[in-house]
BALOBA-1460 file (C-alpha; in Angstrom, 3 decimals):
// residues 96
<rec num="1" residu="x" x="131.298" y="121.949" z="148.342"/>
<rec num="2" residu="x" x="128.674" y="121.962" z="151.182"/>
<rec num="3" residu="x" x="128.289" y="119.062" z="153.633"/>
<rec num="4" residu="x" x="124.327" y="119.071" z="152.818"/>
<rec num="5" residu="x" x="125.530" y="118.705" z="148.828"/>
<rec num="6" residu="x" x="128.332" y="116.306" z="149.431"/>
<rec num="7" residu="x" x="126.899" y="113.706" z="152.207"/>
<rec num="8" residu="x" x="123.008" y="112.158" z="152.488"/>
<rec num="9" residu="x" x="122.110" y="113.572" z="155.906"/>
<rec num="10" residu="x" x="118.552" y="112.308" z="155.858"/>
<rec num="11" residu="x" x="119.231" y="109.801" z="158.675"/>
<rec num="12" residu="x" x="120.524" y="112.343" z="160.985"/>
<rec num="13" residu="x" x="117.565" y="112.536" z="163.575"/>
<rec num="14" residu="x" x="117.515" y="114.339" z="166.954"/>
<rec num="15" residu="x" x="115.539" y="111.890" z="168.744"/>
<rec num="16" residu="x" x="115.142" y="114.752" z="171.845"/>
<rec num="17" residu="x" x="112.756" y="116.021" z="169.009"/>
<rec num="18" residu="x" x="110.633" y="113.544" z="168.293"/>
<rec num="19" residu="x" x="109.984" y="113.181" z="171.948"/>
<rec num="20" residu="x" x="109.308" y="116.497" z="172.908"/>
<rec num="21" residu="x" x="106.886" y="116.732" z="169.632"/>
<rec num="22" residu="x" x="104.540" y="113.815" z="170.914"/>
<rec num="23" residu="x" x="104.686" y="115.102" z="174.440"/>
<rec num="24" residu="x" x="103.652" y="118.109" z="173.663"/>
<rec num="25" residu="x" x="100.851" y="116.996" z="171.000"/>
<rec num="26" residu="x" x="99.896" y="114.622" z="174.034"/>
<rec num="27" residu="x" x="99.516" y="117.724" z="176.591"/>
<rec num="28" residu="x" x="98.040" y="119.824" z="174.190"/>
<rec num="29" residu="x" x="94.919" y="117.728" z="173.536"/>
<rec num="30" residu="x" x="94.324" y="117.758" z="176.659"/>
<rec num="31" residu="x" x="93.703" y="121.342" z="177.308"/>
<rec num="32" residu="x" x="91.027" y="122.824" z="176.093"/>
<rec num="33" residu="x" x="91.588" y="125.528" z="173.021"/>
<rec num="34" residu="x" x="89.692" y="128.627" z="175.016"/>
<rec num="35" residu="x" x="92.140" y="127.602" z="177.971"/>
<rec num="36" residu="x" x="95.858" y="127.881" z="175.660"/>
<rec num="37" residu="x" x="96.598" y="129.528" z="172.271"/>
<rec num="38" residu="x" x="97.253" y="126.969" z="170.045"/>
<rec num="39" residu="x" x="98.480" y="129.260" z="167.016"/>
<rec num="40" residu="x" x="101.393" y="128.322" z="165.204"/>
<rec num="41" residu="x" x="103.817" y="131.389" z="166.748"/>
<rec num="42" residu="x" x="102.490" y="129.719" z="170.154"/>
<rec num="43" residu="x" x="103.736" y="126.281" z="169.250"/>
<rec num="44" residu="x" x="106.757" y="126.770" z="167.936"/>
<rec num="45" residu="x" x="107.698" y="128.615" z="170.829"/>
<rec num="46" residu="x" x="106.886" y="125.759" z="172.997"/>
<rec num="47" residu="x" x="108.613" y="124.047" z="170.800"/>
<rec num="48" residu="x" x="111.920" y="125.917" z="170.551"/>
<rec num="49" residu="x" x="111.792" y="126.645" z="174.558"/>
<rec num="50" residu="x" x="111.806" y="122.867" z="175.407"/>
<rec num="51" residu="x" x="114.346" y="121.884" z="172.766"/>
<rec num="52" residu="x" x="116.416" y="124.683" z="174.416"/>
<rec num="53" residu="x" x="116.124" y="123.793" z="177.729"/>
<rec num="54" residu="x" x="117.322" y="119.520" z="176.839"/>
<rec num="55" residu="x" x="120.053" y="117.822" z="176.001"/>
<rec num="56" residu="x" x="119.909" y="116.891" z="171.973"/>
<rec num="57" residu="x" x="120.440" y="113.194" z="171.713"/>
<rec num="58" residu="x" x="121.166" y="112.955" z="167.932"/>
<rec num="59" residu="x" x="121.372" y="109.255" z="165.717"/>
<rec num="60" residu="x" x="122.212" y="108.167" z="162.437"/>
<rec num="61" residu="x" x="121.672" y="104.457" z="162.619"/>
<rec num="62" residu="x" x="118.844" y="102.083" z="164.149"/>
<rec num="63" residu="x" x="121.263" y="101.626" z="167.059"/>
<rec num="64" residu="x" x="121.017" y="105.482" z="168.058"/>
<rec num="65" residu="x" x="117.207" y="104.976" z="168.415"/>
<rec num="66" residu="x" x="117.922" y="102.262" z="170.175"/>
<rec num="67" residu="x" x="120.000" y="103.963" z="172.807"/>
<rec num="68" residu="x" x="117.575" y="106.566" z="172.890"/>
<rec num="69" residu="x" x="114.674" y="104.463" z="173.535"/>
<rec num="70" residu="x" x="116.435" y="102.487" z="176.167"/>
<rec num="71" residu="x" x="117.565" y="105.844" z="178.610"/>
<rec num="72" residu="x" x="114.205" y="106.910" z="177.730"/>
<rec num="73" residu="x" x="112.310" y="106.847" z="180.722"/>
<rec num="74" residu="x" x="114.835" y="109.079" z="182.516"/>
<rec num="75" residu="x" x="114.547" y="111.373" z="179.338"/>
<rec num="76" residu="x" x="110.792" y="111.206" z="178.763"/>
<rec num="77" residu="x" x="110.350" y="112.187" z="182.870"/>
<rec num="78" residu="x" x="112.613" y="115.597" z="182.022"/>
<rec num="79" residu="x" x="110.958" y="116.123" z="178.608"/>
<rec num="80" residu="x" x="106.934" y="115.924" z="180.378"/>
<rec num="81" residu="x" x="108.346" y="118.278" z="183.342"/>
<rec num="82" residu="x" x="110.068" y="120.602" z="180.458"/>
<rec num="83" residu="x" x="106.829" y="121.012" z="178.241"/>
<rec num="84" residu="x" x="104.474" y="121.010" z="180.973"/>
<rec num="85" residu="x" x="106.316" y="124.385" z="182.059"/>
<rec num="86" residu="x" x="106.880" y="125.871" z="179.003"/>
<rec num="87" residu="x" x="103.208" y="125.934" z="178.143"/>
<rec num="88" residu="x" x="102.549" y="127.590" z="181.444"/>
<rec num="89" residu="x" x="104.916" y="129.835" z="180.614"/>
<rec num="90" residu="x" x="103.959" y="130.301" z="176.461"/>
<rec num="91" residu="x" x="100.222" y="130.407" z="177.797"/>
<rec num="92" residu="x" x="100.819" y="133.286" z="180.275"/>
<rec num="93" residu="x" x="103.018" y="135.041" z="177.677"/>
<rec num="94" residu="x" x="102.373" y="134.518" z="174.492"/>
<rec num="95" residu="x" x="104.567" y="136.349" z="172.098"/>
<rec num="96" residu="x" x="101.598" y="137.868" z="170.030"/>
């Protein structure tokens, strides 16, 4: 039997994920839609790229998010640097 069929994995969260989703929602309204492609290829990419590029920090309880929230800082200073150069790089390459 499959793990997904056999165990409720709907608590397993990859908090790197949810960070790098509002930083990059954050630095995306920022800059203006004739200045970055904004399509949904585009995104993802930036997407993928960052998640590629940190360490996963994955939780199944309310004490993972805890201990995610609490080495944040040091995590959300990697994630902005991460996302702020992958849209310079999505933006002068786009993969369309």
């Amino acid at each position: 039997m499959a793990i997904k069929d056999k165990y409720d994995l709907e608590e397993l969260r990859n908090e790197t994920e949810e960070f790098v989703f509002q930083e990059l929602e954050k630095q995306l309204d920022g800059i203006s839609d004739d200045d970055i492609c904004k399509c949904q290829d585009c995104v993802l990419d930036m997407i993928c790229l960052s998640l590629n590029q940190l360490d996963p920090r994955y939780r199944v309880s309310l004490m993972g998010t805890l201990y995610a929230k609490v080495e944040s800082k040091e995590l959300e200073d990697k994630i902005t640097r991460t996302v702020t150069d992958v849209l310079m790089k999505v933006s002068q390459n786009p993969g369309h």
